[in-house]
C-alpha positions in Angstrom: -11.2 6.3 0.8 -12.9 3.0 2.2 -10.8 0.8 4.1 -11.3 -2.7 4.3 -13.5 -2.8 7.3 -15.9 -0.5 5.6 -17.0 -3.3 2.8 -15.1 -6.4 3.6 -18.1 -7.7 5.1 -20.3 -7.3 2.2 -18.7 -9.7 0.0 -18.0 -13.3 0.5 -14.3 -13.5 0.0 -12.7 -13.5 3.8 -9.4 -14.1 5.5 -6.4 -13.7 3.2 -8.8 -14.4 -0.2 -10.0 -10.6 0.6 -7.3 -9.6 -2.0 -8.1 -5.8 -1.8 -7.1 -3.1 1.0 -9.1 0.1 0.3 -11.1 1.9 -2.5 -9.8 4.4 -3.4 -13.1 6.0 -5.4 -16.4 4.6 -6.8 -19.6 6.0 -8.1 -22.7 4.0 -9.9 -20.7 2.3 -12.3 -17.0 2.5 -11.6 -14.0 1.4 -8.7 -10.9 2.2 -7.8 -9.4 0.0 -5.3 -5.6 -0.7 -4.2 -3.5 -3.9 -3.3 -0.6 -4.7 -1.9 -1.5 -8.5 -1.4 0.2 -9.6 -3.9 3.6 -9.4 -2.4 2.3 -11.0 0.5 4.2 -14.7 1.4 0.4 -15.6 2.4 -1.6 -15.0 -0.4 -3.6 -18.0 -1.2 -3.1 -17.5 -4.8 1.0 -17.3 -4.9 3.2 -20.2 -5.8 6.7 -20.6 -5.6 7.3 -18.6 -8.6 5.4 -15.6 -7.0 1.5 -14.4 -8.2 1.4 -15.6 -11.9 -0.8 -12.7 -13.7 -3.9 -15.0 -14.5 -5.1 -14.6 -11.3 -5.4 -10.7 -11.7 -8.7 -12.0 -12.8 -9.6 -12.8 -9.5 -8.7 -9.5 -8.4 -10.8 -7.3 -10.9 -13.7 -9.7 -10.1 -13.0 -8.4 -6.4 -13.4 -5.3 -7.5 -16.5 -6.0 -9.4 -18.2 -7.5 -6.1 -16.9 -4.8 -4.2 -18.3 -2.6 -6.5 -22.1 -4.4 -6.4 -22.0 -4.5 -2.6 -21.2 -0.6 -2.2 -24.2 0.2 -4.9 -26.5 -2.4 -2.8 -26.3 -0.9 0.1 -26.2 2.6 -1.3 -30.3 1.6 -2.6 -31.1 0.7 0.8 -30.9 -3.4 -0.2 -31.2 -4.9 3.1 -28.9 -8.0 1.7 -26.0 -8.0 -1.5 -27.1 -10.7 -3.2 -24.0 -13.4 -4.3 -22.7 -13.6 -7.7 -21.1 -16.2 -9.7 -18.3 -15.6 -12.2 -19.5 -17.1 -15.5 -17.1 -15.3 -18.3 -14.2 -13.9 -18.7 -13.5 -12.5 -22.3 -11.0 -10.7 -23.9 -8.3 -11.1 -21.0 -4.8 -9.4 -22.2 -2.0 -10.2 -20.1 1.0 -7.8 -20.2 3.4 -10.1 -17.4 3.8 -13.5 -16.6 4.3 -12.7 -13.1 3.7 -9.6 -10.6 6.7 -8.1 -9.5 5.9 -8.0 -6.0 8.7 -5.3 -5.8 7.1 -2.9 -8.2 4.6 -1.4 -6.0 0.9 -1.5 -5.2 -2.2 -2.8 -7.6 -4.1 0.0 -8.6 -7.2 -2.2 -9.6 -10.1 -0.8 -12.0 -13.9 -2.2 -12.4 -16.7 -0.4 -14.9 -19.8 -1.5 -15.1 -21.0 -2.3 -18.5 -24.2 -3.7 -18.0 -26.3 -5.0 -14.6 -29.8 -6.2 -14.2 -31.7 -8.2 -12.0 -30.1 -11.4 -13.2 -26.4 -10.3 -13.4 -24.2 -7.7 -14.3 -21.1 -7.2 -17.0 -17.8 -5.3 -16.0 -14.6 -4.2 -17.8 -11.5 -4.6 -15.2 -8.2 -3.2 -15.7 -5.3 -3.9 -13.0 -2.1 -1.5 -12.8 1.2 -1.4 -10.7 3.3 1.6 -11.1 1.1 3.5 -14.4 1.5 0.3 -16.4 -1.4 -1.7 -17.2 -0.4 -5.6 -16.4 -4.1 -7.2 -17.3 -7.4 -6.3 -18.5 -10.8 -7.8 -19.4 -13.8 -8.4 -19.3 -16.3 -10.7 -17.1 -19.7 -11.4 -16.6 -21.4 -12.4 -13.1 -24.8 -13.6 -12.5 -26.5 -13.6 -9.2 -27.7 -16.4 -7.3 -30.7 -16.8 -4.7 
């Protein structure tokens, strides 16, 4: 496992928008990293009504930066370059809201696809065994 301090640092999200805790598991194309942010009162991305499931999004793109920054450095890359999400596609939504009772975010990123000018990844997020969103989105790399 990978706490936060091991990575955090590698990707550009900071402070409370660092949505992920640890990782549980990665190799070259897949992740496996927990949550329990979304429960939290602080969480930038909460409203009254708690964490509305659209922004799951944001927490498999997390995942899929976390996921480029661990391979980076793995080559040797002396800098992780920065990405921009550009697409998300085929986003299923099983909730309007995350039960902030129900338990951690188990939260999944496969790499489909990656060159030099971006990269493609399939995210899945889960509380408790039971898939609440899943998709797919496509970053591409600036500077």
């Amino acid at each position: 496992m990978l706490e936060r301090t091991d990575w955090a640092q590698l990707i550009p999200h900071a402070g409370e928008m660092c949505l992920l805790d640890a990782v549980l598991a990665w190799d070259a194309t897949t992740l496996h990293a927990i949550s329990e942010r979304h429960a939290a009162p602080t969480n930038p991305l909460r409203s009254a009504q708690g964490l509305h499931a659209v922004h799951l999004a944001e927490y498999g793109a997390q995942a899929m930066a976390v996921h480029g920054a661990l391979e980076a450095r793995a080559r040797g890359d002396a800098s992780v370059r920065q990405g921009r999400l550009v697409s998300l596609r085929e986003v299923m939504l099983a909730v309007d809201h995350v039960d902030p009772h129900a338990g951690r975010l188990d939260v999944h990123a496969e790499q489909l696809f990656a060159d030099e000018a971006g990269a493609q990844y399939a995210f899945r997020v889960e509380q408790a065994g039971r898939v609440l969103a899943s998709g797919r989105a496509a970053v591409i790399y600036v500077g």
